[in-house]
Structures are given as structure tokens and as C-alpha cells.
DSSP file (Angstrom, degrees, kcal/mol; ACC not computed):
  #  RESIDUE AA STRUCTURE BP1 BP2  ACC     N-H-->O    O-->H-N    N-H-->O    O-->H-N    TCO  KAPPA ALPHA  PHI   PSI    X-CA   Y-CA   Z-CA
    1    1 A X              0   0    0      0, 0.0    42,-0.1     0, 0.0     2,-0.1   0.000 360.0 360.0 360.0 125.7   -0.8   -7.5   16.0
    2    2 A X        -     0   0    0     40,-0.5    42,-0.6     1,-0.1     3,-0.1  -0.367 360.0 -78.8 -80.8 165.4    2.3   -8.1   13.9
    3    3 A X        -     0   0    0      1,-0.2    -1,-0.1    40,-0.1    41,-0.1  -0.051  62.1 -69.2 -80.6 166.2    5.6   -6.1   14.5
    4    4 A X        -     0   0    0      1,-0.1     2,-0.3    39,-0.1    41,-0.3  -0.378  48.8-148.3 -80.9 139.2    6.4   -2.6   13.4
    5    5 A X  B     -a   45   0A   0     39,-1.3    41,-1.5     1,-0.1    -1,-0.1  -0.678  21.1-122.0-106.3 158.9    6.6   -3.0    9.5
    6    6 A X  S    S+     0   0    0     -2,-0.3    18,-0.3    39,-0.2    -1,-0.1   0.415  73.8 110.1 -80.5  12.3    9.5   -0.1    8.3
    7    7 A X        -     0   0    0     16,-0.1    39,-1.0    20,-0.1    40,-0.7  -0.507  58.9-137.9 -77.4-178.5    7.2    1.9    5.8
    8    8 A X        -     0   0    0     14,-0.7    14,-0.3    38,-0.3     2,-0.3  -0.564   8.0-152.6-102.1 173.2    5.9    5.2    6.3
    9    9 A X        +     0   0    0     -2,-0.3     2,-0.2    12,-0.2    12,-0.1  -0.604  15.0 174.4-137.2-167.6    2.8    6.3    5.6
   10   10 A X        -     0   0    0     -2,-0.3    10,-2.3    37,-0.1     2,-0.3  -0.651   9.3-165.2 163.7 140.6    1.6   10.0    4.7
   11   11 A X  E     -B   19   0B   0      8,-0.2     2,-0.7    -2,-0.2     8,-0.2  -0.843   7.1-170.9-135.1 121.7   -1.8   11.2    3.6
   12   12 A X  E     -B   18   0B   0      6,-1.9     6,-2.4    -2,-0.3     0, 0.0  -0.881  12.2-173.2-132.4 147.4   -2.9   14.2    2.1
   13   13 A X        +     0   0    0     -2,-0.7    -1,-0.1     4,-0.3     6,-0.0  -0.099  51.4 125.7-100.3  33.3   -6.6   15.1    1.7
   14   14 A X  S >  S-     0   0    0      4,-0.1     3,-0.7     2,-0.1    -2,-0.0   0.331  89.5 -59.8 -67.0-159.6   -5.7   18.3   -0.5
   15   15 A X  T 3  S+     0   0    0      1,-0.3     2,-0.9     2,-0.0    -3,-0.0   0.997 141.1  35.0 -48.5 -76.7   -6.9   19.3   -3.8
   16   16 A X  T 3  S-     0   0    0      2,-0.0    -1,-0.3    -3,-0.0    -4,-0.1  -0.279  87.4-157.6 -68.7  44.7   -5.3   15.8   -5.1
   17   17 A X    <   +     0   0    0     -2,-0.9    -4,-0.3    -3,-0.7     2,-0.3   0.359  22.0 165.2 -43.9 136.6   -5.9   13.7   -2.3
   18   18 A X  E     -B   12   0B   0     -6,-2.4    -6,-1.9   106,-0.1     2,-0.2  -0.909  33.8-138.4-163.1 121.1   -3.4   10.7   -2.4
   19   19 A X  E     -Bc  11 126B   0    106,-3.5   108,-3.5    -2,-0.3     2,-0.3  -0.667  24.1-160.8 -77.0 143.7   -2.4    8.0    0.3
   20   20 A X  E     - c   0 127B   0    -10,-2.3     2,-0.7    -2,-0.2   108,-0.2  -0.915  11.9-177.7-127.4 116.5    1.6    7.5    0.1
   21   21 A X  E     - c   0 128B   0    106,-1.2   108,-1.1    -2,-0.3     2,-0.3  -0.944  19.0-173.9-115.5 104.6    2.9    4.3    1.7
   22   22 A X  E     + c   0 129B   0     -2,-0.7   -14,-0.7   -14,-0.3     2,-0.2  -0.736  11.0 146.9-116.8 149.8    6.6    4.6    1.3
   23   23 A X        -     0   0    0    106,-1.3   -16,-0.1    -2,-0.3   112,-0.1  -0.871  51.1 -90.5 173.4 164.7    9.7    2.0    2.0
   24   24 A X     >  -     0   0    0    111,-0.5     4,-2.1   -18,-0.3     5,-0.2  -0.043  60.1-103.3 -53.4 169.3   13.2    0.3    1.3
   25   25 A X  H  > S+     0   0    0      2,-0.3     4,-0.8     1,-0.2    68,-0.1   0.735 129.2  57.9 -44.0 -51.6   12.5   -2.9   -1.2
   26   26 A X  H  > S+     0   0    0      1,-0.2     4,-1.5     2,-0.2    -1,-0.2   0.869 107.3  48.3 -64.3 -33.1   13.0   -5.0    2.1
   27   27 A X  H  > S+     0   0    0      2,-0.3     4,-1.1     1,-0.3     5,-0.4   0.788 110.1  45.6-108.4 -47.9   10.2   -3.0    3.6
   28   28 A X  H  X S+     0   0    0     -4,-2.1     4,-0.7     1,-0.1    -1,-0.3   0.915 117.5  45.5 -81.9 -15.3    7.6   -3.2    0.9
   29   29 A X  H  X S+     0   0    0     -4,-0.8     4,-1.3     1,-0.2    -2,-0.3   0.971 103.2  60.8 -85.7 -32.9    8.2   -6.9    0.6
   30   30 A X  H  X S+     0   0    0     -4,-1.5     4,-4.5     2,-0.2    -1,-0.2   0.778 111.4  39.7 -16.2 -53.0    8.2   -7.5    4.1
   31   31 A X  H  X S+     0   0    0     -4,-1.1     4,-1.4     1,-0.2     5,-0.2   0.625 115.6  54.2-107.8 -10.9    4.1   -6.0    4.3
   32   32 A X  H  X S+     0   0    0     -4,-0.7     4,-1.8    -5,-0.4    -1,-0.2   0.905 113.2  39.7 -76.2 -28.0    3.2   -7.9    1.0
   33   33 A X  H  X>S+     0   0    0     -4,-1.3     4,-4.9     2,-0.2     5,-0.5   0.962 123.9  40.4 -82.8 -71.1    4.4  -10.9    2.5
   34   34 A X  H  X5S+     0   0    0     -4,-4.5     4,-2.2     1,-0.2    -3,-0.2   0.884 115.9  52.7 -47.8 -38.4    2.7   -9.9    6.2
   35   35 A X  H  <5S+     0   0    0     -4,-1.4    -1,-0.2     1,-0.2    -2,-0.2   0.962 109.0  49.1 -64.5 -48.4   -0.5   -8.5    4.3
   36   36 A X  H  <5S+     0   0    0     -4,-1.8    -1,-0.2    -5,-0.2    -2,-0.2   0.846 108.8  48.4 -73.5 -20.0   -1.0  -11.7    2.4
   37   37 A X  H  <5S+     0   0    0     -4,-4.9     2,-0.9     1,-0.1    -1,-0.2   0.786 102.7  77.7 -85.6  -6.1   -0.8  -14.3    5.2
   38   38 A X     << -     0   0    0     -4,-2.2     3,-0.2    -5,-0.5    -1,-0.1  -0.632  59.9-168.9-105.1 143.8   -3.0  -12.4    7.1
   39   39 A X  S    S+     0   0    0     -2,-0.9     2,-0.8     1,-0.3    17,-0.4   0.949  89.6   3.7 -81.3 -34.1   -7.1  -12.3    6.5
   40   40 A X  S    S+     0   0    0     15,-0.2    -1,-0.3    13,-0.1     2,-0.2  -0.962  96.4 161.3-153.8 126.6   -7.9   -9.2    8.8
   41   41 A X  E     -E   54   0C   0     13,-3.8    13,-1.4    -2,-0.8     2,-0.1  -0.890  38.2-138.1-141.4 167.9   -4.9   -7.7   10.2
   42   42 A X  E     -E   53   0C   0     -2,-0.2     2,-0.9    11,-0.2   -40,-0.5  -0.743  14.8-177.2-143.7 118.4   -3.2   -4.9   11.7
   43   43 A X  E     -E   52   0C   0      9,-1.7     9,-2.0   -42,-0.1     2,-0.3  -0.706  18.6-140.0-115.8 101.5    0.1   -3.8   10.9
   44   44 A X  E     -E   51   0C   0     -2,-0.9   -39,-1.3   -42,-0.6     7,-0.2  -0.632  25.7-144.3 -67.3 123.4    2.1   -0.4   13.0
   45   45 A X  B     -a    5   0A   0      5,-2.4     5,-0.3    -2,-0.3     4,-0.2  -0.483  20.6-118.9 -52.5 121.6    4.0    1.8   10.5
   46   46 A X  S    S+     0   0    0    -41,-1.5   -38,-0.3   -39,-1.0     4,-0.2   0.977 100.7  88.5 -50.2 -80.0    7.3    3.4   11.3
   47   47 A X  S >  S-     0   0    0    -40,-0.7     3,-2.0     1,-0.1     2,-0.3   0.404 103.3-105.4 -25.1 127.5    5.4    6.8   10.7
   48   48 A X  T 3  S+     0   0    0      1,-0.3    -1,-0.1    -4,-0.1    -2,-0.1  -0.516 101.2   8.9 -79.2 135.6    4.1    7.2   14.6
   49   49 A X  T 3  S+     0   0    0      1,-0.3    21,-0.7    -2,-0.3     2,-0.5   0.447 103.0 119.5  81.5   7.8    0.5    6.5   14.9
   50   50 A X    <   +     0   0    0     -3,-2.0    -5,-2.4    -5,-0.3    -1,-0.3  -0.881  30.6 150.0-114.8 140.6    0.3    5.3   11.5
   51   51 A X  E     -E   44   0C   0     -2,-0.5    21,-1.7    19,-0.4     2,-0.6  -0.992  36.2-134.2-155.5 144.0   -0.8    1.3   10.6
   52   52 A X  E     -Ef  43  72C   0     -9,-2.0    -9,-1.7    -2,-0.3     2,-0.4  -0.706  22.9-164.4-101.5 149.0   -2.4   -0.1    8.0
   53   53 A X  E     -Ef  42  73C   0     19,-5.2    21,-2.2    -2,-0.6     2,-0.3  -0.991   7.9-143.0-143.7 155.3   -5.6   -2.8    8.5
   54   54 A X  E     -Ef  41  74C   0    -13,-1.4   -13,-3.8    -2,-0.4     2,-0.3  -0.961  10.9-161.9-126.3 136.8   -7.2   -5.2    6.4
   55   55 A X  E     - f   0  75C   0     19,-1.7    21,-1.8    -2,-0.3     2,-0.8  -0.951   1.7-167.0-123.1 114.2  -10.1   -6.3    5.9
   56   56 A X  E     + f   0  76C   0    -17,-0.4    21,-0.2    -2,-0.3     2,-0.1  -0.908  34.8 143.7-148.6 105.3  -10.5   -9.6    4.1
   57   57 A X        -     0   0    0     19,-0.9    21,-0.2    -2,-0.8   -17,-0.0  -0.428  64.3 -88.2-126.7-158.9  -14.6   -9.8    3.1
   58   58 A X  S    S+     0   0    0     -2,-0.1     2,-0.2    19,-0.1    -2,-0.0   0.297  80.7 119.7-107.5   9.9  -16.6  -11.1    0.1
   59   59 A X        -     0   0    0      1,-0.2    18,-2.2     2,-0.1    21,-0.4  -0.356  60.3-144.0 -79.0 143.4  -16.6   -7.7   -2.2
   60   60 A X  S    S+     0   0    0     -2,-0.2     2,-0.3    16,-0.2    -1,-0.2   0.579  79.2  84.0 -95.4  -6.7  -14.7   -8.7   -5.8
   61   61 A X  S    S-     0   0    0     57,-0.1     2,-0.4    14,-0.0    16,-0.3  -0.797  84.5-115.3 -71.9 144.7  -13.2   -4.7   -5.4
   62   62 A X        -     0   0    0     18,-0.3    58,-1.4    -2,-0.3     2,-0.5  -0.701  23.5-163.6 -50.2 117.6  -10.5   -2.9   -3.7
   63   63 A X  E     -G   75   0C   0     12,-2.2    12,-1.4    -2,-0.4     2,-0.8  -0.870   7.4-174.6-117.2  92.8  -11.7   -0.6   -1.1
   64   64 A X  E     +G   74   0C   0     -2,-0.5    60,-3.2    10,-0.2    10,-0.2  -0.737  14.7 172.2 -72.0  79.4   -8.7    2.0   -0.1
   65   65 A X  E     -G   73   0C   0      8,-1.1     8,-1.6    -2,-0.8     2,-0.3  -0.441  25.5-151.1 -80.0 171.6   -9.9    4.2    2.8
   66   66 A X  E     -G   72   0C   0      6,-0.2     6,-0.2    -2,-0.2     4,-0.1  -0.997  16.0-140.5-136.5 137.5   -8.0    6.5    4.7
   67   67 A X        -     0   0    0      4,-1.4     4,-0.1    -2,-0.3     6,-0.0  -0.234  32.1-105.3 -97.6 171.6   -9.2    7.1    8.7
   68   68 A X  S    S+     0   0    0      2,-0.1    -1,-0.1    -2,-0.0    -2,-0.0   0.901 116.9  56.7 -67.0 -25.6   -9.2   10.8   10.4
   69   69 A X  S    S-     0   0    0      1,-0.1     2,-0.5     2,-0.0   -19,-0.1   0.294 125.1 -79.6 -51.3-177.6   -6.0    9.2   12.2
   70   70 A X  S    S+     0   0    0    -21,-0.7   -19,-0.4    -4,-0.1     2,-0.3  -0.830  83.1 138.7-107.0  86.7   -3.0    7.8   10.0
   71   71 A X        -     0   0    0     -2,-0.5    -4,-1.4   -21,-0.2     2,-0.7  -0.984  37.7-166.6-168.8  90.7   -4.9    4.3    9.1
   72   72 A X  E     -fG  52  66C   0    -21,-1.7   -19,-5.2    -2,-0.3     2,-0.8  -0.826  15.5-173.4 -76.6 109.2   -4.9    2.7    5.6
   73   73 A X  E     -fG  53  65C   0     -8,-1.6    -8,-1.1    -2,-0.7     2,-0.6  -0.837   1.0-169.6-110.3 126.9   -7.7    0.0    5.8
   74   74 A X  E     +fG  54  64C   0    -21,-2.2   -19,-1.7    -2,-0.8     2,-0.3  -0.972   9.9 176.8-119.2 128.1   -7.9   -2.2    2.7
   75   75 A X  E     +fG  55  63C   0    -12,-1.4   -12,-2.2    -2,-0.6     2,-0.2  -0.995  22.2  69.9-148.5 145.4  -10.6   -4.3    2.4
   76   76 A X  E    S-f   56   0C   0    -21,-1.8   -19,-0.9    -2,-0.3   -16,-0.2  -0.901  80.9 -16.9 149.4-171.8  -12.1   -6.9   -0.2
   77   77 A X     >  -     0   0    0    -18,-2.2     4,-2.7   -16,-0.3     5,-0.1   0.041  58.7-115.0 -47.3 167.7  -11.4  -10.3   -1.6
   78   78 A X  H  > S+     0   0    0    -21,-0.2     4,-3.2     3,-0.2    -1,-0.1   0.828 127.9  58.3 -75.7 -30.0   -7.7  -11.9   -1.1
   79   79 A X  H  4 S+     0   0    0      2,-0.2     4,-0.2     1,-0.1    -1,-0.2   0.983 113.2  31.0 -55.3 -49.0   -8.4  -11.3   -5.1
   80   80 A X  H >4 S+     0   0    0    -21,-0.4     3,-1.7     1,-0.2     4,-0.3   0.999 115.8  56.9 -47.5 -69.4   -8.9   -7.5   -4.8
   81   81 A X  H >X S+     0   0    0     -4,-2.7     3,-2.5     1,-0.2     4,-0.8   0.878  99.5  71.5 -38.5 -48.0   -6.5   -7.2   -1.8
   82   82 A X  H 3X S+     0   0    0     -4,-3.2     4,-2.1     1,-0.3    -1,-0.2   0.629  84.5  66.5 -43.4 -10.6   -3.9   -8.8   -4.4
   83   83 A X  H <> S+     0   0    0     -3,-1.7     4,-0.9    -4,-0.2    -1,-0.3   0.886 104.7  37.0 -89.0 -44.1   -3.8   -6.0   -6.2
   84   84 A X  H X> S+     0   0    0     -3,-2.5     3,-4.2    -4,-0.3     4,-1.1   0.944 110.0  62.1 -84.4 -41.6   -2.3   -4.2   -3.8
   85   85 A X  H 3X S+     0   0    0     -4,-0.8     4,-1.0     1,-0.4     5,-0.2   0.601 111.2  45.7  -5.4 -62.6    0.0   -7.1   -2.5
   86   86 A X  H 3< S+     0   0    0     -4,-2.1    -1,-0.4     2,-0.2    -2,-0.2   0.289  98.2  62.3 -62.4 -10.8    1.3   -7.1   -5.7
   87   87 A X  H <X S+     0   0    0     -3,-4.2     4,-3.3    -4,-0.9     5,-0.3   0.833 106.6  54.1 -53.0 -66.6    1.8   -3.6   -6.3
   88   88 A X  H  X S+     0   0    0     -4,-1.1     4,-0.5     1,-0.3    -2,-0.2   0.791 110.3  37.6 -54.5 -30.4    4.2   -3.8   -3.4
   89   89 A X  H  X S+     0   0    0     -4,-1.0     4,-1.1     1,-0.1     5,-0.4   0.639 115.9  56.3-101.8   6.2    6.5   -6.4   -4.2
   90   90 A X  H  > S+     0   0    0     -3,-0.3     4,-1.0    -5,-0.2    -2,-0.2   0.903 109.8  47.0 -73.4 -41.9    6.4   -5.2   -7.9
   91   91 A X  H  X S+     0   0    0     -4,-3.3     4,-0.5     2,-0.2    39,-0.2   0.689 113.6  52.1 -76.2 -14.0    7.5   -1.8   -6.8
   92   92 A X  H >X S+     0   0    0     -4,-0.5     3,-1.9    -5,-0.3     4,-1.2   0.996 111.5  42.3 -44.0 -92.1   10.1   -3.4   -4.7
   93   93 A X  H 3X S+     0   0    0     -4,-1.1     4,-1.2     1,-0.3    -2,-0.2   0.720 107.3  59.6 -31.8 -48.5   11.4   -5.3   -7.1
   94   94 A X  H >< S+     0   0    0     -4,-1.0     3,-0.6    -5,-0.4    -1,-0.3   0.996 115.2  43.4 -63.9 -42.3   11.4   -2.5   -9.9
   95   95 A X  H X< S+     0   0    0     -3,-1.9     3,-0.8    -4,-0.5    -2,-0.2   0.818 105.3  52.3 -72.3 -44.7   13.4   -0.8   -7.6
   96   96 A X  H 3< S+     0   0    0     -4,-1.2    -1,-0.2     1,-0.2    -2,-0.2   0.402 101.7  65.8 -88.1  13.5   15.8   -3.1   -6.3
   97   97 A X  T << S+     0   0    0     -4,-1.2     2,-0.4    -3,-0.6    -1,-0.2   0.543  84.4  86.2 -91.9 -13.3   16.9   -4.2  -10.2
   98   98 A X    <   -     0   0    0     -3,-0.8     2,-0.4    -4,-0.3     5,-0.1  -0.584  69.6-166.4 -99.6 147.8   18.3   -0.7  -10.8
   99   99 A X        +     0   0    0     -2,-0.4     3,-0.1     1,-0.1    -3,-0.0  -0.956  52.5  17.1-131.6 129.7   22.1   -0.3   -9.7
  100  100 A X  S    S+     0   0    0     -2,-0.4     2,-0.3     1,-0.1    -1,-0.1   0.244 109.8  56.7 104.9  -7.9   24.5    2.1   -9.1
  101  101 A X  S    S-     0   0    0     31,-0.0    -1,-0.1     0, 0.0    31,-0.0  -0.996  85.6-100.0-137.8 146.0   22.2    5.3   -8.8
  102  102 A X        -     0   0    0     -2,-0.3    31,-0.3    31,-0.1     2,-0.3  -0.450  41.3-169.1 -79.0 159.0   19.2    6.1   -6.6
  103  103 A X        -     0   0    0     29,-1.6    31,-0.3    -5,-0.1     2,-0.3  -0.683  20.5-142.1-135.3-154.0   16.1    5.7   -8.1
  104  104 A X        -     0   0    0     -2,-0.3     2,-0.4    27,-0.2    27,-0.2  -0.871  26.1-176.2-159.2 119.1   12.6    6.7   -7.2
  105  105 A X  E     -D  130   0B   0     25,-1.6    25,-2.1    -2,-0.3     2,-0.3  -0.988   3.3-175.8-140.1 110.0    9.8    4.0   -8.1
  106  106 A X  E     -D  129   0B   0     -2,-0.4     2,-0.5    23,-0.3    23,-0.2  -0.990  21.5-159.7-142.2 116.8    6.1    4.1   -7.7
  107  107 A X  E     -D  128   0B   0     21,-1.8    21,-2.9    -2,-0.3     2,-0.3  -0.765  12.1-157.7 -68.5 120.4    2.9    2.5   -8.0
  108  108 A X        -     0   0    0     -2,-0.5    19,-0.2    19,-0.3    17,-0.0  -0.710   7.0-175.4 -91.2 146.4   -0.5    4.0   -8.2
  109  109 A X        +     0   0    0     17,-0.5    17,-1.0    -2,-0.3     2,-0.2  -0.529  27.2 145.8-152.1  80.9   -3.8    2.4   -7.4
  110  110 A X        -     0   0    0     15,-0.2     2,-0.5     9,-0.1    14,-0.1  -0.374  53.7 -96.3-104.7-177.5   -6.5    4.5   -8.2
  111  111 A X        -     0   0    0     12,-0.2     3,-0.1    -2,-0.2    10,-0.0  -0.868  29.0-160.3-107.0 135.0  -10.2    3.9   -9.5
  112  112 A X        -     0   0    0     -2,-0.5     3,-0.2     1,-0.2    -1,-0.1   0.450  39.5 -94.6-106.3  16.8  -10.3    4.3  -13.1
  113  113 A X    >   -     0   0    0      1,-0.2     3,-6.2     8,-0.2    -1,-0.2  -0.125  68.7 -25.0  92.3 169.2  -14.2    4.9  -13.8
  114  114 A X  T 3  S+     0   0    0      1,-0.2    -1,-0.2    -3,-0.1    -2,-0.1   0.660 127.4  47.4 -30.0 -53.1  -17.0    3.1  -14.7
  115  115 A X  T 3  S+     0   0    0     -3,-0.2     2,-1.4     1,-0.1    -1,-0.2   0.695  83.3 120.7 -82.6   1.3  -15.7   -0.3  -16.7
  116  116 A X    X   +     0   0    0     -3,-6.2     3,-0.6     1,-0.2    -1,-0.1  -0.239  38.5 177.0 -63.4 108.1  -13.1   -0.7  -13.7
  117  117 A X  T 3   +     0   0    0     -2,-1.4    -1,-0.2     1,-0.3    -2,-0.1   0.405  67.9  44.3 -82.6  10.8  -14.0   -3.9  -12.5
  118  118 A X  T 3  S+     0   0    0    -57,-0.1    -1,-0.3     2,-0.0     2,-0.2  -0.042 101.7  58.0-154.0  43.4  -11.3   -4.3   -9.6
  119  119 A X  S <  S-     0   0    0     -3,-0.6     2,-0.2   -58,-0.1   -56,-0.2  -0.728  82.3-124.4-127.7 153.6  -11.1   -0.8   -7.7
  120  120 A X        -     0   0    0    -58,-1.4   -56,-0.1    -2,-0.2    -7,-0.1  -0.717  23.2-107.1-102.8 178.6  -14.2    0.5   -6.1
  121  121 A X  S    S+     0   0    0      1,-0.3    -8,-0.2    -2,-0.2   -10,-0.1   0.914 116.9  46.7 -46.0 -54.9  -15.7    3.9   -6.8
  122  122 A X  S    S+     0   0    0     -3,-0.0    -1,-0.3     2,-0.0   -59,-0.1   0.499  75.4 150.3 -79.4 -14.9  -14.7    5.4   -3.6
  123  123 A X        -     0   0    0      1,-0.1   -12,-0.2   -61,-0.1   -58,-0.2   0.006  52.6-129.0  -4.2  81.9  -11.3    4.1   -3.6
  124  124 A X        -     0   0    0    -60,-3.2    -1,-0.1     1,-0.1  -106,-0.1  -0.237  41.7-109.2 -79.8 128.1   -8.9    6.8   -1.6
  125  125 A X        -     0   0    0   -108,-0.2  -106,-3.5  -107,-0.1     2,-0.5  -0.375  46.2-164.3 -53.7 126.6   -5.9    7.2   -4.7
  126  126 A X  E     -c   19   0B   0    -17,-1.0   -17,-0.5  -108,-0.2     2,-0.4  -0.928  15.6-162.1-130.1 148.8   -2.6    5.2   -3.1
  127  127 A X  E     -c   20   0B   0   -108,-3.5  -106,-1.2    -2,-0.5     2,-0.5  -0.911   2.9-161.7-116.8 147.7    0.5    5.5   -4.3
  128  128 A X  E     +cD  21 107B   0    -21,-2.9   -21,-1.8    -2,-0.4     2,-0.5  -0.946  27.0 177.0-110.5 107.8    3.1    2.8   -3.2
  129  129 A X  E     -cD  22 106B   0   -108,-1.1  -106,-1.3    -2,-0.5     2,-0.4  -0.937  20.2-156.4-125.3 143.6    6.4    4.3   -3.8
  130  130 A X  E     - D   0 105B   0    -25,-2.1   -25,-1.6    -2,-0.5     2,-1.0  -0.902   6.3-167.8 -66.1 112.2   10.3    3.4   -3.4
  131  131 A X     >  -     0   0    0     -2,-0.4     4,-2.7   -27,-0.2     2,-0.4  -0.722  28.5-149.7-109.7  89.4   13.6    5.4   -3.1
  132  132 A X  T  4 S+     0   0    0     -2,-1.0   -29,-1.6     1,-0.2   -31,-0.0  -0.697  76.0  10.9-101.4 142.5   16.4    3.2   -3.4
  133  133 A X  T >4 S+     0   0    0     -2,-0.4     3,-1.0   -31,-0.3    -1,-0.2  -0.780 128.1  70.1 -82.7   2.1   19.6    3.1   -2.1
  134  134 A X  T 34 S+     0   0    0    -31,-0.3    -2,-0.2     1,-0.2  -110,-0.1   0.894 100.6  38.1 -59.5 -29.3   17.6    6.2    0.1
  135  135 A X  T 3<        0   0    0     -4,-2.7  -111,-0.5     1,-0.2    -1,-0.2   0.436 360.0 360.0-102.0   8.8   15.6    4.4    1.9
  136  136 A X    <         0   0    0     -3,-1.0    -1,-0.2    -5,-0.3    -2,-0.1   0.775 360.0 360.0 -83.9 360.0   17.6    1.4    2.9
């Protein structure tokens, strides 16, 4: 098990149902880094009881569940998985260029209907988002 990574987690299974995996710039590059050197991992969440796992199979989609717990499992190819990998240090990054004001930065990873060829159907919506200088 790798060390507790400084993101939060959040889920809510409302009307709009939406996972939110929130953190400082360092903190989403930190579990893009951890997420891509590991093939089936599990990674503890500042949020308590919350971890994300991966699942590193032969499917050419993203599969985002969310567990009855606070558990993000991603599973699919290291091509699928890239997608979010990259989401995270993009949303980092997007964040940590702006200076002198807080900003507020976010990613979505949702399924976008039939011709999406790299989400699956069932895909739980996640948003990866960043509050910078709040969250450092």
C-alpha cells in the first residue's frame, strides 16, 4: 500500500451524481505520478476512509466506479487509466501557472455517449478539481 496521498475525495450519488477528487498541484501530481507506476494499486486519501484503487486489466475503456464506502476504483488499460493520469497533472498544472490570485481548476471525466470510444457506459462522472493557493 503506498502512503497517504493529500487529496480528498467526496462523492455524491444525488440527482447529479459526481465523484470529486480534490488537491494542492503537489497533491494531484503526486497520485498521477503514484497511479502510473503502479498496475493494481491502492492509494489512502486524506479524506478518512477514503482511497482510490486501480485496476490495470485488458478493457480499451475507462471504468470509474464508486464503492458504498469512499473508494474510487479505476480500471482498464494503462491507455484508458491515462486518461485520468493525465487529467491530474493537467489540472495541476493549469492551476499552478496562474499567479497572484486563487483560482479554482477542474477536470471532468464523464462518458460522452455512444461514439465515445475511451470512457465506458457506466462510467461514475469524476471531476478532478484544484484550488490554488487554497489548498496548498
Amino acid at each position: 500500500m503506498t502512503t497517504v496521498n493529500p487529496c480528498r475525495l467526496s462523492i455524491d450519488r444525488g440527482r447529479f451524481p459526481e465523484a470529486a477528487l480534490e488537491g494542492s498541484p503537489a497533491a494531484l501530481r503526486a497520485l498521477a505520478l503514484a497511479l502510473s507506476r503502479g498496475h493494481s494499486t491502492v492509494i489512502p486519501l486524506d479524506t478518512p476512509g477514503a482511497s482510490v484503487v486501480q485496476e490495470l486489466n485488458d478493457s480499451p475503456r475507462l471504468m470509474v466506479a464508486v464503492g458504498l464506502a469512499l473508494t474510487l476504483t479505476l480500471s482498464g488499460s494503462a491507455f484508458a487509466l491515462n486518461l485520468v493520469w493525465s487529467a491530474l497533472t493537467a489540472t495541476a498544472e493549469s492551476a499552478a501557472r496562474v499567479t497572484g490570485e486563487e483560482v479554482r481548476r477542474h477536470t471532468r471525466i464523464v462518458y460522452l455517449g455512444r461514439g465515445d470510444q475511451f470512457r465506458h457506459p457506466d462510467t461514475f462522472p469524476l471531476v478532478i478539481g484544484c484550488n490554488w493557493p487554497g489548498d496548498a
